[in-house]
C-alpha positions in Angstrom: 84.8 130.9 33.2 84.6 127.4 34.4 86.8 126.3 37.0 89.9 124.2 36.6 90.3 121.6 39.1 93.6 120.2 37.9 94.9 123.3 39.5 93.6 122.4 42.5 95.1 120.7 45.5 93.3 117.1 46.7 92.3 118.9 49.6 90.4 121.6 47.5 89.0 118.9 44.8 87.2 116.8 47.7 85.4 119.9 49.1 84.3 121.4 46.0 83.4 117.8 44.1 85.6 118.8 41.7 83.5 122.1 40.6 80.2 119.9 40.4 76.9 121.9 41.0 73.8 122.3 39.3 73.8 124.3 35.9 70.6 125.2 35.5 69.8 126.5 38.2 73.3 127.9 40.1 73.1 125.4 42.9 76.2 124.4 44.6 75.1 121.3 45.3 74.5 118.9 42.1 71.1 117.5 41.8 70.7 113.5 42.0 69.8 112.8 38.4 67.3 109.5 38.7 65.9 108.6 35.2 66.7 105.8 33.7 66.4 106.6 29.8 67.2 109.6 28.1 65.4 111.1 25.1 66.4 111.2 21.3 65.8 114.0 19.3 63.4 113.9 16.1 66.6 113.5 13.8 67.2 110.7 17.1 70.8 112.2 18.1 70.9 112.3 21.7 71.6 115.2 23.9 74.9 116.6 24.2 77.4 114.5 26.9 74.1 111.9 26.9 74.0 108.3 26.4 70.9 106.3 25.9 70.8 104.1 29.3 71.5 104.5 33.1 74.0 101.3 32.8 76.3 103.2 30.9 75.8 106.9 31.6 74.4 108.6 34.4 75.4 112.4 35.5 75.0 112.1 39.7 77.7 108.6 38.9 80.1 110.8 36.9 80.4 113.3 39.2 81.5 110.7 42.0 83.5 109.1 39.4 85.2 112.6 38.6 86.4 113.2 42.2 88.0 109.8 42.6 89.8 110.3 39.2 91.0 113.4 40.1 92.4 112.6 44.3 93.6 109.5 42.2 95.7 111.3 39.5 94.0 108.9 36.9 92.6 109.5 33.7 88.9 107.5 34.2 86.8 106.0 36.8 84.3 103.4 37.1 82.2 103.2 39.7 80.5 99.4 40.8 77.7 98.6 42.4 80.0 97.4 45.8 83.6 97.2 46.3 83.3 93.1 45.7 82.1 94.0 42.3 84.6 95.8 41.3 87.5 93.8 42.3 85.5 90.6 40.7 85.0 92.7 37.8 88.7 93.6 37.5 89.6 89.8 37.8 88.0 88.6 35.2 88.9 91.5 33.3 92.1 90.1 33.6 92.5 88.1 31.0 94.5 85.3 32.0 96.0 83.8 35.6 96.0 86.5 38.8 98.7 86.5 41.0 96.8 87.4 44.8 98.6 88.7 47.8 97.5 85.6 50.7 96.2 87.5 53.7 94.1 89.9 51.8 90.5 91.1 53.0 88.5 87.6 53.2 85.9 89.2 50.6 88.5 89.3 47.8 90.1 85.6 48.9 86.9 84.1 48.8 86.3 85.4 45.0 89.5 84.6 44.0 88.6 81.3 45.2 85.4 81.3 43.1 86.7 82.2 39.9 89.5 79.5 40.7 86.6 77.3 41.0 85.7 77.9 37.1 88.7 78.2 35.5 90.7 81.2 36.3 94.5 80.3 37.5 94.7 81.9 41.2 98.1 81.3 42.9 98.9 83.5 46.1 102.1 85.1 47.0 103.3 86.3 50.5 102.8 90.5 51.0 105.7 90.6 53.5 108.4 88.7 50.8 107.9 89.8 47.3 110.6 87.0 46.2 107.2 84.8 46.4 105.7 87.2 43.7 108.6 86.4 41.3 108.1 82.5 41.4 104.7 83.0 40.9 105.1 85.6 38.2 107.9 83.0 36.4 105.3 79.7 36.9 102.3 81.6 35.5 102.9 84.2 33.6 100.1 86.3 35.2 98.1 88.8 33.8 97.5 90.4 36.7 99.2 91.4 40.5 96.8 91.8 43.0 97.7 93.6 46.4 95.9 95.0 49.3 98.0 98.0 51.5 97.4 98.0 54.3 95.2 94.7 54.5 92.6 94.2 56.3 92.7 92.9 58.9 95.9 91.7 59.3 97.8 95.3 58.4 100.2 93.8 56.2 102.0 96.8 54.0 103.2 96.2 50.6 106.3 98.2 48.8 103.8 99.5 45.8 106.4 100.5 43.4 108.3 97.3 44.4 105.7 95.5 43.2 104.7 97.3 40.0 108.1 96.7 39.0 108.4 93.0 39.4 104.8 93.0 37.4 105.7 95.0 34.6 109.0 93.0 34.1 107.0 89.6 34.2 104.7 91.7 31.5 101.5 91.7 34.2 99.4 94.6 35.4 99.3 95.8 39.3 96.0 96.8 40.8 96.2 98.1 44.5 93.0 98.0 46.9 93.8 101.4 48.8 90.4 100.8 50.9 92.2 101.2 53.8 94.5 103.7 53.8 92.2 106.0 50.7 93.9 108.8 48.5 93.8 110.8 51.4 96.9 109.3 52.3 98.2 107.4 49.3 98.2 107.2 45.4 99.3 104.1 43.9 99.0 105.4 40.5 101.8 107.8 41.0 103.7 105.1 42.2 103.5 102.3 39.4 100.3 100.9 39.7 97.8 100.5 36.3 94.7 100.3 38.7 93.3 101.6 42.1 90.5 99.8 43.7 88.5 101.0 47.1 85.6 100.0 48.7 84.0 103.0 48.5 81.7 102.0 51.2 84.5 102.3 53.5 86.2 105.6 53.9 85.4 107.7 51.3 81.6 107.8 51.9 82.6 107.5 55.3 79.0 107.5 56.8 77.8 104.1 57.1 74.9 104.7 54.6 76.2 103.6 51.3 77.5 100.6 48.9 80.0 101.4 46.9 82.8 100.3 44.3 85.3 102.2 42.7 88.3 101.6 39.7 90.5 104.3 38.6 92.9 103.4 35.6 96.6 105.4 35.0 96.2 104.4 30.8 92.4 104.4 29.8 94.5 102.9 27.0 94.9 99.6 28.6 92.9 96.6 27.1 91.4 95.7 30.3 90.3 99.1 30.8 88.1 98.5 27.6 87.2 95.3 29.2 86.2 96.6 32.4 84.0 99.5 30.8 82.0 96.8 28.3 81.7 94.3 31.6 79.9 97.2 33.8 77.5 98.2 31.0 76.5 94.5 29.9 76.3 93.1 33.3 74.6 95.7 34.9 76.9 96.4 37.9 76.5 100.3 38.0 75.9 102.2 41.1 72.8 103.8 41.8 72.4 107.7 41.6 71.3 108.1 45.0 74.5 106.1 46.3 76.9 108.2 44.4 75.2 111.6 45.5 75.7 110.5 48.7 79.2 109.0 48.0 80.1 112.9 46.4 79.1 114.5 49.4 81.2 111.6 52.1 84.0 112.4 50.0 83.6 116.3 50.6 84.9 115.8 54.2 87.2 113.4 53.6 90.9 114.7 53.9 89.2 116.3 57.5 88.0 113.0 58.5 91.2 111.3 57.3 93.0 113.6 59.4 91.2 113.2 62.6 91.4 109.2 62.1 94.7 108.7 61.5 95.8 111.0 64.9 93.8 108.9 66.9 94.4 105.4 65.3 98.5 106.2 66.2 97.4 107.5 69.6 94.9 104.1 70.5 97.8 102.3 69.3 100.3 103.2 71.4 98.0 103.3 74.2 97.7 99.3 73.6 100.8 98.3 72.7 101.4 99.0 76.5 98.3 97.6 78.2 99.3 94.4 79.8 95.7 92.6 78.3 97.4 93.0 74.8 99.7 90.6 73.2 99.9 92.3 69.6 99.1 95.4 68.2 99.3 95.4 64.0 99.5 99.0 62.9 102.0 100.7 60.0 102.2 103.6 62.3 104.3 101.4 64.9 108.0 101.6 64.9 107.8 97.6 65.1 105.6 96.9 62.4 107.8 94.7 59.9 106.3 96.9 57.4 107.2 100.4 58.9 109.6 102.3 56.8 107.6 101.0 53.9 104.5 102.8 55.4 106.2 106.1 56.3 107.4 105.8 52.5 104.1 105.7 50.8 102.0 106.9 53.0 101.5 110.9 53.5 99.7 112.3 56.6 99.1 108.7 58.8 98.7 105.6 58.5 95.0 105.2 58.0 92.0 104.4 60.7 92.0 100.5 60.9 93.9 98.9 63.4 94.1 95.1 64.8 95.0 93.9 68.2 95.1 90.6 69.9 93.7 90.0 73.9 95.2 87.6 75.9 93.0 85.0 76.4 92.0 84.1 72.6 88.4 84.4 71.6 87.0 84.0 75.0 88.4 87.4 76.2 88.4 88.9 72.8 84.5 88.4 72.5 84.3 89.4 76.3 86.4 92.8 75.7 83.6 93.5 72.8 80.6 92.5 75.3 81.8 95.0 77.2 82.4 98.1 74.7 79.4 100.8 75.4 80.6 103.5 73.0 82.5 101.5 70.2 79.8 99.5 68.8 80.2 95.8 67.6 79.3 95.7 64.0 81.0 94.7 60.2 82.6 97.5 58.2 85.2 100.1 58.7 86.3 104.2 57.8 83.0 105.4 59.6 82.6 108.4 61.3 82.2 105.9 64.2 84.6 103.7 65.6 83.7 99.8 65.2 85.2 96.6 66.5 85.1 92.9 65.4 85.7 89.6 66.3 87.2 88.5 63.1 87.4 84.8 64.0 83.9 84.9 64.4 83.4 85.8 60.6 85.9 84.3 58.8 86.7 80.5 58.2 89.5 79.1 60.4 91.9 78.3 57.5 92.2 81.9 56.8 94.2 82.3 60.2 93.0 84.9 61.7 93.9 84.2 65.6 91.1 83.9 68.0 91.9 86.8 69.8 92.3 89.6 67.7 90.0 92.3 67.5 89.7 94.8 64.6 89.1 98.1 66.1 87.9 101.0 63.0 88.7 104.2 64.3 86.0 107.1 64.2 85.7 110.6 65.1 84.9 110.6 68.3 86.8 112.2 71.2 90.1 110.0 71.3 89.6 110.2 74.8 86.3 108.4 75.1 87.2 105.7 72.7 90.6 105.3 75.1 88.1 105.3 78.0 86.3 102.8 76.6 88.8 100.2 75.2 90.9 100.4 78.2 87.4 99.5 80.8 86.8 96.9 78.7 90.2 95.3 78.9 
C-alpha cells in the first residue's frame, strides 16, 4: 500500500519528499530523470502520467513541486527556472494593474518597474499602513496584491489575512513571497492568500548550490493559474532536473535547519540591539519591531534567519565591520547553511533607501557562538 502523505505532519512530508523514491528499483531516493522527450507508443499514446516534452512534464520537477504543494496546503505547484521568474511570470499573469508593497526585495521592484515600462499599471502601497492598499485598490482596480513578509531587507511584516481581505473585497488576487520566512514557519494559503511565491534558491534548498522558483496556488481553478501553467510551458522557464533533485533533497532538512536558524537569528539579535556600534536592529522577533504582534500571529516556531542592522558610522563602518568578518563570509543571497552578510547600499540604487549603514546578516548553522564572536570583533 502506497503511503498517504496528507496524513502526514509538515515535518514528516519534508523528510520523506512526500513518499518519492524510485519504483523500479526500491530506492529511497528518487532518481534524477534527465531526458528531454518521451516516447509514443505504435498506436502514439504516450506512457501513463507522461507528457511529450521536458517544458511541460518532467518526473525529478514534480516531485519538488509535490513537496512544496503539500508544506504549502495547496492544490499545484509550478516550479520556475529562479525565483525572479516566477514572480515575473505571476505578474504578467495578472491580467490587469498590480498593486506592489514599496520596500519589497529590490529584484521584484525592479521588474515591476520593467513591466511598468511596457504597459502594465504598477502603483505601490506602504506594508506598514494597509489604508495605502485601499486607495490603490479604489484608483486601479487591480488584479493583483503583491506583498513580501518579512521583506528583505528591510524586515517589514504584513497582516496576510488583512490583506487578502482588502484584495478580495476590491475583487483582486493576493500572492505572498514567503522567501523569507518559508513554510517552515508560515502558510499564507491557510490564511487568505490565492498564491505563494519563494525563491527557492533561498531557504528551502538551503545549500547555496541551486536556482530556483516556486508558485503554489489555493484554487488550481483560478484563471491565472491557467495562465501561469501555459506561460511556463510556451516560454520555457522550467527548472532543470538536476536543480530540483537537489532542491527535493535541501528541502529534506528543512524544518531542522529552520529550527536551528531562527534560535540563533533571535539570539544575534538581541545581542545587537545592545551593542553600542548598533543604531537599529530590524527583526519580527523584537518586542520593538512595529510589526511584532503581527509576526508572533502568523508566524509558528521563529521568525525566520534574515536579519538587518545598521552601524554607526554609515557605509564607511558598515563596509569596515564586513572587512573584518572571518567566519561570516561577504557574499549575495540568504537561507544558507552559512551565515552571509551584505552591504546593501552597495547593491542597490540609492532611491530605493536602503541606509548606508545597514548590514544584512543571513543567519546559518553554525555555532551561535562563533557567529556572536565574530560580529561582536568586528564591531
Amino acid at each position: 500500500m502506497s503511503p498517504d502523505p496528507r496524513k502526514w505532519r509538515p515535518q514528516t512530508v519534508a523528510a520523506q519528499a512526500a513518499g518519492a523514491q524510485d519504483q523500479q528499483t526500491g530506492g529511497v531516493v528518487p532518481p534524477i530523470h534527465l531526458a528531454t522527450t518521451f516516447e509514443r507508443g505504435r498506436d502514439y499514446a504516450l506512457a501513463a502520467n507522461a507528457e511529450s516534452y521536458r517544458r511541460d512534464f518532467n518526473p525529478t520537477v514534480r516531485d519538488a513541486e509535490t513537496v512544496i504543494t503539500a508544506l504549502e496546503g495547496g492544490q499545484a505547484t509550478l516550479a520556475f527556472s529562479s525565483g525572479m521568474a516566477a514572480i515575473s511570470a505571476v505578474m504578467r499573469a495578472a491580467g490587469g494593474p498590480i498593486a506592489l508593497q514599496t520596500g519589497t526585495y529590490y529584484g521584484t521592484s525592479v521588474a515591476g518597474a520593467f513591466h511598468a515600462e511596457r504597459g502594465l499599471k504598477v502603483v505601490g502601497f506602504d506594508p506598514s499602513d494597509l489604508t495605502t492598499l485601499d486607495d490603490v485598490l479604489g484608483q486601479t482596480r487591480s488584479a493583483l496584491v503583491h506583498i513580501e513578509t518579512p521583506s528583505n531587507p528591510f524586515l517589514s511584516v504584513v497582516d496576510i489575512e488583512d490583506a487578502a481581505r482588502r484584495a478580495h473585497a476590491a475583487g483582486a488576487l493576493l500572492s505572498v513571497d514567503s522567501t523569507t520566512a518559508t513554510p517552515a514557519i508560515q502558510q499564507p494559503l491557510s490564511r487568505g492568500a490565492d498564491l505563494v511565491i519563494h525563491s527557492a534558491t533561498k531557504a528551502l534548498s538551503g545549500h547555496s548550490d541551486v536556482m530556483a522558483g516556486t508558485v503554489t496556488a489555493r484554487d488550481t481553478a483560478l484563471p491565472i493559474w491557467q495562465t501561469l501553467t501555459r506561460m511556463r510551458a510556451i516560454e520555457g522557464a522550467v527548472l532543470s532536473p538536476f536543480d530540483a533533485f537537489l532542491l527535493t533533497r535541501g528541502m529534506r532538512t528543512l524544518h531542522l535547519r529552520a529550527a536551528e536558524m531562527n534560535r540563533s537569528a533571535l539570539h544575534i539579535a538581541h545581542v545587537l540591539e545592545t551593542h553600542p556600534s548598533v543604531t537599529r536592529v530590524r527583526y519580527p522577533g523584537l518586542p520593538d519591531h512595529p510589526a511584532h504582534q503581527v509576526a508572533v500571529s502568523q508566524m509558528e516556531g521563529g521568525f525566520g534567519s534574515l536579519l538587518s542592522f545598521e552601524v554607526d558610522g554609515g557605509a564607511q563602518a558598515a563596509l569596515q565591520v564586513c572587512a573584518r568578518l572571518e567566519l561570516i563570509k561577504r557574499a549575495t543571497s540568504l537561507g544558507g547553511v552559512e551565515s552571509l552578510i551584505e552591504h546593501r547600499h552597495s547593491i542597490e540604487p540609492a532611491f530605493t533607501g536602503v541606509p548606508e549603514g545597514l548590514l544584512r546578516l543571513s543567519v546559518g548553522i553554525e555555532a551561535v557562538e562563533d557567529l556572536v564572536a565574530d560580529l561582536t570583533a568586528a564591531l
